[in-house]
VMD Tcl script that draws the C-alpha trace (Angstrom):
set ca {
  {0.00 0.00 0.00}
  {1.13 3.37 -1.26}
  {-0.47 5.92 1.61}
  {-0.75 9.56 -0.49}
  {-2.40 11.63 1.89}
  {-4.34 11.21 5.04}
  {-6.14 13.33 7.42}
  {-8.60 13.37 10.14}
  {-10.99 15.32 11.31}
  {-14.04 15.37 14.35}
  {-17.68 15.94 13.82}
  {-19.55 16.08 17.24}
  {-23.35 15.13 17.82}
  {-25.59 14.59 20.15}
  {-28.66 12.31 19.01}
  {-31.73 14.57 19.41}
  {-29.91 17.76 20.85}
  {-29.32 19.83 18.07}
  {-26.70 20.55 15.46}
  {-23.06 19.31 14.86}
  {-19.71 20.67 15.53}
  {-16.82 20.58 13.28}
  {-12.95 20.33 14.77}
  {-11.00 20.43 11.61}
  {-7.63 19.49 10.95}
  {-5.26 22.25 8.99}
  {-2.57 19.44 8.03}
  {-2.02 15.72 7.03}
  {-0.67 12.86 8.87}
  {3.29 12.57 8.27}
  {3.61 8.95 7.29}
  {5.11 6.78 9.67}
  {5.47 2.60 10.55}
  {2.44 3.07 13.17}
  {0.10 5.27 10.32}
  {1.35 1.91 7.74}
  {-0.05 -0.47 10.49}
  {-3.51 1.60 11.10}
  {-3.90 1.48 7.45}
  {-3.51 -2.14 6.76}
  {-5.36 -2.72 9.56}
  {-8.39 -0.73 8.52}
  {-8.37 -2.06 5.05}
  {-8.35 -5.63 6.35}
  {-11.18 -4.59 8.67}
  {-12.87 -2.77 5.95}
  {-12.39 -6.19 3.67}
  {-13.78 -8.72 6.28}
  {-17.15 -7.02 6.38}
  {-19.39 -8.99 4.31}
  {-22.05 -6.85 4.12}
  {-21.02 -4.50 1.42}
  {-23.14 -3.05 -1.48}
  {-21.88 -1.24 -4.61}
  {-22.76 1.49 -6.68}
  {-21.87 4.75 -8.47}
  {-22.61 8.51 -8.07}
  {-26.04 9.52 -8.57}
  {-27.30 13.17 -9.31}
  {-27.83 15.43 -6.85}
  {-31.54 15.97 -7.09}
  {-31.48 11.84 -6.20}
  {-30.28 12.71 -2.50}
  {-32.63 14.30 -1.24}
  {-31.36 18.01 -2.38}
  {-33.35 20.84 -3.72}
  {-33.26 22.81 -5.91}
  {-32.00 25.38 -4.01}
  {-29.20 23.44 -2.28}
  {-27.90 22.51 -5.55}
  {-27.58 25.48 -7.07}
  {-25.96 27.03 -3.71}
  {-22.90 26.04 -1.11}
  {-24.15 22.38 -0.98}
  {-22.12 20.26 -3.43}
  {-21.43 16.89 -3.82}
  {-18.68 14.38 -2.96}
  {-18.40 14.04 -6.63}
  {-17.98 17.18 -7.72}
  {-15.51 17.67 -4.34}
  {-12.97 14.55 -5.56}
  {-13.46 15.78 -9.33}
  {-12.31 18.83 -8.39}
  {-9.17 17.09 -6.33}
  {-8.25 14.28 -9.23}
  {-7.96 17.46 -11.49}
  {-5.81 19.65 -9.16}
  {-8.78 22.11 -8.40}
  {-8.59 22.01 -4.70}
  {-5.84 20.07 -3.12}
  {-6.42 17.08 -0.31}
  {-6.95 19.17 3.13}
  {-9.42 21.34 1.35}
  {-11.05 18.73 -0.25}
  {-11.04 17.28 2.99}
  {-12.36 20.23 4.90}
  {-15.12 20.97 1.98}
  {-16.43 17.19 2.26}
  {-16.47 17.49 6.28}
  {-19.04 20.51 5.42}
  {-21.04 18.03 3.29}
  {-20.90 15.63 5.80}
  {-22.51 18.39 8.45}
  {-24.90 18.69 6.07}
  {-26.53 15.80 6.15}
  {-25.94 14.38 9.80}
  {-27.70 17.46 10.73}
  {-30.92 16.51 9.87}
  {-30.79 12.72 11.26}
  {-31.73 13.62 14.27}
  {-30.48 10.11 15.96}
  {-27.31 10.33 14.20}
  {-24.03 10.67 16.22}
  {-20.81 12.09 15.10}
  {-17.27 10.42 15.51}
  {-13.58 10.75 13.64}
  {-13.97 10.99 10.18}
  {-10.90 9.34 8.45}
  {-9.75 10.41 4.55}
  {-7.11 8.32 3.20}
  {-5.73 8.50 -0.60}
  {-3.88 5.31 -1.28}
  {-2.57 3.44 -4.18}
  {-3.24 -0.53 -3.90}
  {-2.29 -3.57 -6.92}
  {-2.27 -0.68 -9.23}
  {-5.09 1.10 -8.10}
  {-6.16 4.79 -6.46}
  {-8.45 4.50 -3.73}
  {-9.87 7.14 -1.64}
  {-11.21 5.66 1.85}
  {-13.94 7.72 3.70}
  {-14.40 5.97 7.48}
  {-15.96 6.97 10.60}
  {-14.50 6.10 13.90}
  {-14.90 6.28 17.16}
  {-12.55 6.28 20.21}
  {-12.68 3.48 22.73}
  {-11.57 3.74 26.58}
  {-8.62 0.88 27.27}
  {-6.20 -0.16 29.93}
  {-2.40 -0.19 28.83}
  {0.94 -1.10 31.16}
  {3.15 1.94 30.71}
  {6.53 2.25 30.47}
  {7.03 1.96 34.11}
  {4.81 -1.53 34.59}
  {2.12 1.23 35.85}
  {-1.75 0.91 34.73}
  {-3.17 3.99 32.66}
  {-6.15 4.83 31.16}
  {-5.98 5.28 26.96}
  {-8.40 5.79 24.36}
  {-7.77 4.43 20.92}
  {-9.74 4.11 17.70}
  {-11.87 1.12 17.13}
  {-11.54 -0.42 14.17}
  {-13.63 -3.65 15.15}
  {-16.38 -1.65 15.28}
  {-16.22 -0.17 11.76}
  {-19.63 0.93 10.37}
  {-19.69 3.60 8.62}
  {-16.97 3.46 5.81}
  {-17.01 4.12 1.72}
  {-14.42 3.42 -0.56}
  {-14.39 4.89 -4.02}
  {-11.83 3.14 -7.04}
  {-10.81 6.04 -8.31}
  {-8.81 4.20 -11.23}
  {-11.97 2.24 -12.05}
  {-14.27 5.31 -12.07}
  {-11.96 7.30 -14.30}
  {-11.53 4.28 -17.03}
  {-15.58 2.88 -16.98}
  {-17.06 5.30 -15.03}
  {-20.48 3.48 -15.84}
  {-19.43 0.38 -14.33}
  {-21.68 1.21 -11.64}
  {-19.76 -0.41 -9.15}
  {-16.56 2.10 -8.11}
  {-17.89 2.82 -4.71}
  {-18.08 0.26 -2.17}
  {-20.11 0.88 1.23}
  {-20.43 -1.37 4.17}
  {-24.08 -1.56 5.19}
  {-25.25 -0.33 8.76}
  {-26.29 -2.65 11.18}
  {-30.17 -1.01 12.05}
  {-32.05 -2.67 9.52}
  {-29.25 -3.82 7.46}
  {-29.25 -0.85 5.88}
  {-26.77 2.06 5.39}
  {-26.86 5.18 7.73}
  {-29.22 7.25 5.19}
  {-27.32 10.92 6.01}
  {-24.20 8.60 5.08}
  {-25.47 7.25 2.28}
  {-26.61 10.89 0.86}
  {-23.28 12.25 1.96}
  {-21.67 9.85 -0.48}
  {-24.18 10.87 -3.04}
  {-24.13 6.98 -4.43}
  {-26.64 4.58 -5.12}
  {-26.79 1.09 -4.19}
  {-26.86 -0.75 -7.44}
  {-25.15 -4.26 -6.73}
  {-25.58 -6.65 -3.44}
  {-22.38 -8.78 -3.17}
  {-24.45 -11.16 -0.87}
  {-26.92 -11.60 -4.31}
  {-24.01 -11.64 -6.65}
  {-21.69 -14.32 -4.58}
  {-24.40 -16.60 -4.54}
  {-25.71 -16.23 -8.03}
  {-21.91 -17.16 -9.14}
  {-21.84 -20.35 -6.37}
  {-25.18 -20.91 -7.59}
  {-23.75 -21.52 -11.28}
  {-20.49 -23.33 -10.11}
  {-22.94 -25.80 -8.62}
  {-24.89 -26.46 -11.37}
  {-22.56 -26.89 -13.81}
  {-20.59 -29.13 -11.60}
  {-24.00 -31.09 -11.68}
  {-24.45 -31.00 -15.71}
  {-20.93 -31.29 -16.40}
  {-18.60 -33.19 -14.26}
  {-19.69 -37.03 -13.58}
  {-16.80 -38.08 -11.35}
  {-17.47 -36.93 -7.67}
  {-13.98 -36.08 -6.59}
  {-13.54 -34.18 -9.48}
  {-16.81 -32.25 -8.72}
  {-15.27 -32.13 -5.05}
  {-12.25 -30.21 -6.39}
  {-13.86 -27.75 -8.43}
  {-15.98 -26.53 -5.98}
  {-12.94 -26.27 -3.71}
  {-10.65 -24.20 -6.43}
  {-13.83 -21.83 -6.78}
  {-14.49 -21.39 -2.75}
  {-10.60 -20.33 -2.16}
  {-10.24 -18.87 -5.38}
  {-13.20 -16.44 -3.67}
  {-12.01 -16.07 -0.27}
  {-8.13 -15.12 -1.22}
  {-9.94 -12.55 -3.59}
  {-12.15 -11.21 -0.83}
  {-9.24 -10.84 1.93}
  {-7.32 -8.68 -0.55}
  {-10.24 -6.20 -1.27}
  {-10.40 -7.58 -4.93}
  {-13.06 -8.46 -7.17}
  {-13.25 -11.83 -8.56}
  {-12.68 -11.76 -12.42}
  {-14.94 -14.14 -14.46}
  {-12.00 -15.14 -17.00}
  {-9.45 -15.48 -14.19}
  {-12.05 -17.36 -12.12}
  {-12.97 -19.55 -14.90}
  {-9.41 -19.80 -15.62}
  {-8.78 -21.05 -12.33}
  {-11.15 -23.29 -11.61}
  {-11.48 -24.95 -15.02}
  {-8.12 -25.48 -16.30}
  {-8.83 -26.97 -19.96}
  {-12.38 -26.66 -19.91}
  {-12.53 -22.87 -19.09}
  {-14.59 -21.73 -22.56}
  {-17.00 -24.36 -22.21}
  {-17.20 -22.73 -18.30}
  {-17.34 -19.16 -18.79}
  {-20.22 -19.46 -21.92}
  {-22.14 -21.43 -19.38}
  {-21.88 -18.77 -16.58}
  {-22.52 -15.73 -18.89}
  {-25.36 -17.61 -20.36}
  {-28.75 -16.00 -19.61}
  {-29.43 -18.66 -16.41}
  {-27.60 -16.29 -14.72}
  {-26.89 -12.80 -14.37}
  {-23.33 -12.40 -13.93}
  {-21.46 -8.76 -14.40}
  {-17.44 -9.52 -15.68}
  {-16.52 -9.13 -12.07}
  {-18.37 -9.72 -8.71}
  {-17.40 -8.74 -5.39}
  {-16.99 -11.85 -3.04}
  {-19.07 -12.30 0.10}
  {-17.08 -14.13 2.25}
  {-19.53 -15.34 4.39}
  {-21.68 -16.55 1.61}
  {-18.45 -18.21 0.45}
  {-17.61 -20.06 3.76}
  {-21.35 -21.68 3.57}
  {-20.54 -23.17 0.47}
  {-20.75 -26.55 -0.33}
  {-21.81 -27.22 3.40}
  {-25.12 -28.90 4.22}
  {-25.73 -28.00 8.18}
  {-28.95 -28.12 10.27}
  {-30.17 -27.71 13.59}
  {-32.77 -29.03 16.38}
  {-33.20 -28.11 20.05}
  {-30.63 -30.85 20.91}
  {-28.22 -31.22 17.85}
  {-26.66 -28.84 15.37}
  {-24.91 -30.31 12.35}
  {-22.72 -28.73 9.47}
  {-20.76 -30.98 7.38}
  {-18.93 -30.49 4.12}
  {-20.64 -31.93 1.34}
  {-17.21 -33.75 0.06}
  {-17.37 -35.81 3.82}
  {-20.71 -37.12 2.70}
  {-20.14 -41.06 1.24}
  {-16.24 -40.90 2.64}
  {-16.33 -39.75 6.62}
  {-20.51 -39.21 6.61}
  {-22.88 -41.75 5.98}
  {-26.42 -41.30 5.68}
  {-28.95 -44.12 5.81}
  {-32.22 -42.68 4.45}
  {-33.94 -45.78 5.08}
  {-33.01 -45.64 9.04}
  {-33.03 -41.93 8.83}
  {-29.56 -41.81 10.68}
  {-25.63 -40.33 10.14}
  {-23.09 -42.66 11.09}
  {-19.76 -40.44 11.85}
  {-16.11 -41.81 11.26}
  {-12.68 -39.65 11.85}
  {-14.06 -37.44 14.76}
  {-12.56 -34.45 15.31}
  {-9.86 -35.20 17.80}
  {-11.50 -32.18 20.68}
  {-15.12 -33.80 19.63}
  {-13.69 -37.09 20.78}
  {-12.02 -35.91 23.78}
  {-15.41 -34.42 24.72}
  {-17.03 -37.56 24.59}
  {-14.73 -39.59 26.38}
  {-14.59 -37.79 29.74}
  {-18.59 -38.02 29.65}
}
mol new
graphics top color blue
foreach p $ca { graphics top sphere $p radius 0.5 }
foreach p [lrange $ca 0 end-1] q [lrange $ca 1 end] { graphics top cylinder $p $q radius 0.2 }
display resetview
């Protein structure tokens, strides 16, 4: 990761008791081995959320903006980073002229609460980013210097919930790709914060929950049409699952034609015309959900005593099922399982 500029700033609310308060920053963040480390760490917190949807910037009057507010002070983060990628207004302005935007709109949630708001420019495999996040400080106990206890407060990152990043490179080259900003949906209602949302000024075209599992969906049932030999189908569905996750825990998109590629070895053409085929409707690239990915190719179920997820490769080998008895018959426990059992 290439960090380019970063800054942060505070916006202060109280839910219900009036409006915000701004403390800006006038400089960036010198880079330094502990900025690296918050960085990599927020982008590996930022790509763990599953939860993400994608979309593209939308016109103002789309946001909730009158007339009026277009035509006066109240812009758009579009027209803000336009006017940064083309040398305009440089980073802390565009920085200070976004946090303005952001006051905006958190000023008329009324339950909305402020926190740090994070701006990071960053090159990554090739590609500019900008990273908008919201933060908020947590209170910790640290050993000091002197073995003494103290009080700190640091930034959590766990509880990331409020982020947006934009591909800058990928809005620039197809800017209708409709799929350049990423946002991590909100917890309350799984939904993202609305004066968020607006403040992004995007829509939210693509679901990667919907997309992972329409691409699973197809790796299935070609495995079913296709591929005759069990271990075979065993080891496809494999390649595609980590092919997936190693995409998803570096922030990438998976590639159809490197997917297929991957996956299909010598039969990839016969693959990718049977995932682009109407049946299913896949864009060139999708944007893994990881936890969609990790319930692939499990079969798992649940009563008030028992709870049950097995791999569907273990079924025949390791699992057997007896329909006629209606019973499993386990081999190769899991060595903790087993342990369990025998100090019953």
């Amino acid at each position: 990761m290439i960090i380019r500029d970063i800054i942060v700033h505070l916006i202060e609310k109280q839910a219900d008791a009036g409006p915000s308060t701004l403390s800006l920053s006038q400089e960036s963040i010198a880079t330094s081995p502990t900025l690296e480390h918050f960085l990599e760490e927020l982008n590996k917190a930022y790509n763990s959320k599953p939860s993400k949807v994608f979309g593209s910037f939308i016109a103002p009057e789309s946001i909730n903006m009158t007339s009026d507010e277009i035509e006066s002070a109240v812009t758009s983060s579009e027209v803000l980073l336009t006017g940064l990628l083309e040398e305009q207004i440089n980073f802390i302005d565009y920085s200070h002229q976004s946090m303005n935007l952001l006051k905006h709109y958190i000023d008329q949630a009324s339950k909305a609460t402020g926190g740090y708001m994070v701006f990071v420019r960053y090159t990554l495999f090739g590609s500019d980013f900008m990273m908008v996040v919201m933060l908020n400080n947590m209170a910790g106990i640290a050993v000091d210097n002197n073995f003494g206890i103290s009080h700190v407060d640091y930034l959590d990152i766990s509880k990331l919930h409020l982020a947006a990043r934009i591909d800058l490179t990928l809005w620039e080259e197809d800017p209708k790709s409709g799929r350049y900003i990423s946002m991590i949906r909100g917890k309350e209602s799984n939904k993202l914060s609305e004066y968020f949302r607006n403040f992004i000024g995007s829509d939210e075209t693509i679901d990667s929950k919907h997309e992972t599992s329409e691409l699973l969906s197809a790796v299935n049932h070609y495995c079913d049409e296709k591929i005759q030999d069990d271990e075979q189908k065993s080891e496809f569905k494999k390649k595609s699952a980590n092919f997936c996750l190693e995409q998803a825990d570096k922030g990438q998109n998976v590639v159809l034609k490197d997917f297929s590629g991957y996956v299909a070895d010598s039969a990839v053409d016969d693959f990718m015309n049977y995932i682009k085929s109407e049946q299913y409707e896949l864009n060139n690239e999708i944007s893994p959900n990881k936890t969609i990915v990790r319930k692939f190719n499990k079969i798992s179920g649940r009563n008030q005593q028992v709870s049950i997820t097995i791999n569907e490769e273990a079924l025949g080998d390791t699992v057997i099922y007896d329909a006629d008895k209606d019973t499993l018959t386990f081999s190769d426990l899991p060595a903790s399982l087993k342990s369990q059992l025998l100090s019953r």
